[in-house]
C-alpha positions in Angstrom: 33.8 0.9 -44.4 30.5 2.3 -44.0 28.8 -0.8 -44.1 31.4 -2.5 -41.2 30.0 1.0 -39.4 26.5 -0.3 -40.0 27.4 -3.7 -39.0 29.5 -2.4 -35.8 26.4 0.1 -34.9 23.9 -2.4 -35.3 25.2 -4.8 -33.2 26.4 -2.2 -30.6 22.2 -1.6 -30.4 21.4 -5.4 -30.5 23.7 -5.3 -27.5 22.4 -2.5 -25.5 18.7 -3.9 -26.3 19.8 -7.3 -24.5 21.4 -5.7 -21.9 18.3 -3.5 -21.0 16.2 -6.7 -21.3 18.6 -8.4 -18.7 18.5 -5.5 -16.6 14.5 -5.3 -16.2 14.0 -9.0 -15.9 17.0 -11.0 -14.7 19.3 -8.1 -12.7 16.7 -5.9 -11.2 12.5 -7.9 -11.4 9.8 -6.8 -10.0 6.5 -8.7 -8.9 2.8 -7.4 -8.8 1.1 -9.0 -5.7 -2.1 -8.6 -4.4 -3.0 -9.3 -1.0 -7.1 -8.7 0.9 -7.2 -7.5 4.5 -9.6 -8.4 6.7 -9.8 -6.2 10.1 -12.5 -7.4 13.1 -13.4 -4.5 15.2 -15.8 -3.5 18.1 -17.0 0.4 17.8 -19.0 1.4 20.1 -19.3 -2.5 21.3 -20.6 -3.5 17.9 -18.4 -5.6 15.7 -17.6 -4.2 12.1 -15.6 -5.6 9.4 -13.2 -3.9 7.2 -11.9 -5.8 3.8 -10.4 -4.5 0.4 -7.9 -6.1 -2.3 -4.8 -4.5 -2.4 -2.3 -4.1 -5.1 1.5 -3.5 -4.6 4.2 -3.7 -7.4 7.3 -4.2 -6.0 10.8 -3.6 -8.3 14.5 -3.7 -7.6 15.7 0.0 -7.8 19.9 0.1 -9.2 21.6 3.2 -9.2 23.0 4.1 -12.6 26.2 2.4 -12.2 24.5 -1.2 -12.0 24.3 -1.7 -7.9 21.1 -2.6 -5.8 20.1 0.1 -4.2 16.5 -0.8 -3.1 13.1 -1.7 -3.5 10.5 1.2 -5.0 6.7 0.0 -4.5 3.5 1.2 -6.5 0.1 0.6 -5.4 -2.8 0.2 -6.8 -5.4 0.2 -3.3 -8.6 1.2 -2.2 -9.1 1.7 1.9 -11.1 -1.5 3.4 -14.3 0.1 4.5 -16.6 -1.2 7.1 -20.1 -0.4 7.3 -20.9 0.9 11.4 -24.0 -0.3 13.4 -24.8 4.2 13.3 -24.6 4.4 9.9 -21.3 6.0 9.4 -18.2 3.9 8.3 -14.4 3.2 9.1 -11.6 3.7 6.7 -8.4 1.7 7.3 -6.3 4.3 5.0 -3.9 2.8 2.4 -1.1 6.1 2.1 2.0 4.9 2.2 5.9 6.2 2.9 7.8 4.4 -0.4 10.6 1.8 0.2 13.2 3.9 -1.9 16.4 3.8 -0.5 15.5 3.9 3.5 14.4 0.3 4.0 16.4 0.0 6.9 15.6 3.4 8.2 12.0 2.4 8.9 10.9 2.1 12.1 6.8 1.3 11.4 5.7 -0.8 9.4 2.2 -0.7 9.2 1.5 0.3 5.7 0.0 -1.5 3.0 3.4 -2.0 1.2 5.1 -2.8 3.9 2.6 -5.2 5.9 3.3 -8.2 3.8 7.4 -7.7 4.0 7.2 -7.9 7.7 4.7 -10.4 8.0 7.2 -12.6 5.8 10.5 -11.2 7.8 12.0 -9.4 4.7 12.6 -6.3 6.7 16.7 -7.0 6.3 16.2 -9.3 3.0 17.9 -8.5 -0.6 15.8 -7.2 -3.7 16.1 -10.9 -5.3 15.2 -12.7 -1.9 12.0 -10.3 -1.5 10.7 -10.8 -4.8 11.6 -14.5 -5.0 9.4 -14.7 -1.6 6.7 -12.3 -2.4 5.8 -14.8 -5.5 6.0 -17.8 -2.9 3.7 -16.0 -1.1 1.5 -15.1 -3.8 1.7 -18.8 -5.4 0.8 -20.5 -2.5 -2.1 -18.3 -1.5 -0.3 -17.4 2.0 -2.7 -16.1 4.9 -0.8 -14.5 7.5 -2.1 -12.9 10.8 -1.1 -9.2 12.4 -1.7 -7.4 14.9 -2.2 -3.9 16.6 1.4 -2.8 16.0 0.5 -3.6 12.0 -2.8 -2.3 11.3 -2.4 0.8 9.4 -4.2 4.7 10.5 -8.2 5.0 10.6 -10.6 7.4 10.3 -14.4 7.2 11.1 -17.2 8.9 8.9 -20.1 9.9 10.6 -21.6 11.0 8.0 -20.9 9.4 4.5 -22.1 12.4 2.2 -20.0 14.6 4.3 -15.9 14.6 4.4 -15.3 17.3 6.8 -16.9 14.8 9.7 -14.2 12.6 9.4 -11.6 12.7 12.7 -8.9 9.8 13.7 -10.4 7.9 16.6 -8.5 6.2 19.5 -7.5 2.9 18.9 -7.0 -0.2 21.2 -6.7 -4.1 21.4 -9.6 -6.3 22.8 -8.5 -6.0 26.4 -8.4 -1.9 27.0 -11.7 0.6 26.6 -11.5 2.8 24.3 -14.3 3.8 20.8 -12.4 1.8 18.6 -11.2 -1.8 19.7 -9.1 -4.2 17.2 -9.7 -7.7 17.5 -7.9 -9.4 15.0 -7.0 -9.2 11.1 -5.6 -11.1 8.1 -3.7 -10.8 5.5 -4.6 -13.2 2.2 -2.8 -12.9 -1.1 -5.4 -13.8 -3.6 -5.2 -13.6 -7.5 -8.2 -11.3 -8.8 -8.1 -7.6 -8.4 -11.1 -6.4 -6.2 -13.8 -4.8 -8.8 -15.2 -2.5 -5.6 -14.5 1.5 -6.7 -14.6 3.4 -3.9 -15.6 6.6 -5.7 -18.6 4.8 -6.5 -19.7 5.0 -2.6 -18.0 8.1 -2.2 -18.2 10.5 -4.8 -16.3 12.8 -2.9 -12.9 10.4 -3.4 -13.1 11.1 -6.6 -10.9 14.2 -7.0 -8.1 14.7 -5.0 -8.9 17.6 -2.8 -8.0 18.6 1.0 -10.8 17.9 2.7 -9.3 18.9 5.9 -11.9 20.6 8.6 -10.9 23.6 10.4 -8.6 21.7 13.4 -6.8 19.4 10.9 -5.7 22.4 8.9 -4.3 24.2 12.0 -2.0 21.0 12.9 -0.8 21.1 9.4 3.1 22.8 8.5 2.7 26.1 6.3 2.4 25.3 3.0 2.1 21.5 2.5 0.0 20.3 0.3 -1.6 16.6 1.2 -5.0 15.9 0.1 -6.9 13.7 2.5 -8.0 11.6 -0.4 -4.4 10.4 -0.8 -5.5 8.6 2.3 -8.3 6.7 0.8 -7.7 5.9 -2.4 -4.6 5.0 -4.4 -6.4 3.1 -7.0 -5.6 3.3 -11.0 -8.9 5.0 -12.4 
């Protein structure tokens, strides 16, 4: 009797082990992509160039009883920086609202996560259907243009050994005036991670503090915590 319990138990676990196997790579998969963005700007009427590599897992999210539910991302992303003609630089920040549960809810989509999923018209597409295309994407090498409405938040830096100079500028397309004018960008899913650390050229990134100056604070709600480096850096140190 005992050992039919053995046997019973045994193969109960063998069970459970191949269900959980089905479950991470047949029912609910997941797919690391990574994509590099290239933004043109003028500042000040001198072109700049922001690029970085980014990194996004995407997974199929069930609830407990088996059902899709969603897609959760993780990212692995540095901001594209470009160098300014004055010597200060331009972030195109890489924090992100997560997938979860409110896919259709969203009504921007201009975060790295979410850039490629529009670009490819997944915004209404199952979990299986946006994986399945994501790895398209990422097989074929797929460049893909955006625009304005796509290009994520910046922030200019003055002065690079000092955080509390940063401040959002205006933003525009080619045809209005205004400090910061966007003239095109691209999206490229490439295959190497980029080796750039941003905390290398920034030593400031490489704690997660609030470095908020005085105005910033003010706008803030009571009591929430956000570090500014959650902007510009999401990276795996």
């Amino acid at each position: 009797m005992r050992r039919k319990n053995r046997v019973l138990l045994l193969g109960s676990l063998a069970s459970l082990v191949v269900y959980l196997i089905w479950l991470t790579f047949f029912a609910f998969p997941d797919v690391t992509v990574r994509y590099r963005i290239d933004a043109d700007f003028e500042f000040d009427g001198s072109p700049a160039k922001a690029s970085a590599v980014w990194e996004i897992t995407y997974k199929s999210h069930p609830t407990m009883n088996g059902s899709w539910q969603g897609i959760t991302t993780r990212m692995n992303t540095d901001a594209a920086t470009a160098k300014l003609a004055n010597g200060g630089f331009l972030f195109v920040r890489v924090d992100s609202d997560d997938l979860n549960y409110y896919r259709y809810q969203i009504d921007e989509w201009n975060y790295p996560n979410l850039i490629p999923l529009k670009l490819l018209h997944l915004e209404r597409a199952g979990d299986r259907e946006t994986i399945n295309a994501l790895r398209k994407a990422a097989s074929e090498r797929l460049s893909l243009s955006f625009g304005l409405d796509l290009l994520p938040g910046l922030w200019i830096l003055p002065d690079p050994k000092d955080p509390t100079t940063l401040y959002e500028p205006d933003v525009c397309d080619r045809t209005a005036q205004c400090p910061v004018r966007f003239v095109n960008g691209t999206i490229t899913f490439v295959r190497d991670r980029d080796t750039f650390d941003i905390t290398s050229a920034f030593p400031w990134l490489a704690t997660p503090q609030a470095l908020w100056t005085k105005a910033q604070i003010e706008k803030l709600p009571p009591k929430r915590e956000y570090p500014a480096t959650y902007m510009f850096t999401r990276g795996v140190r």
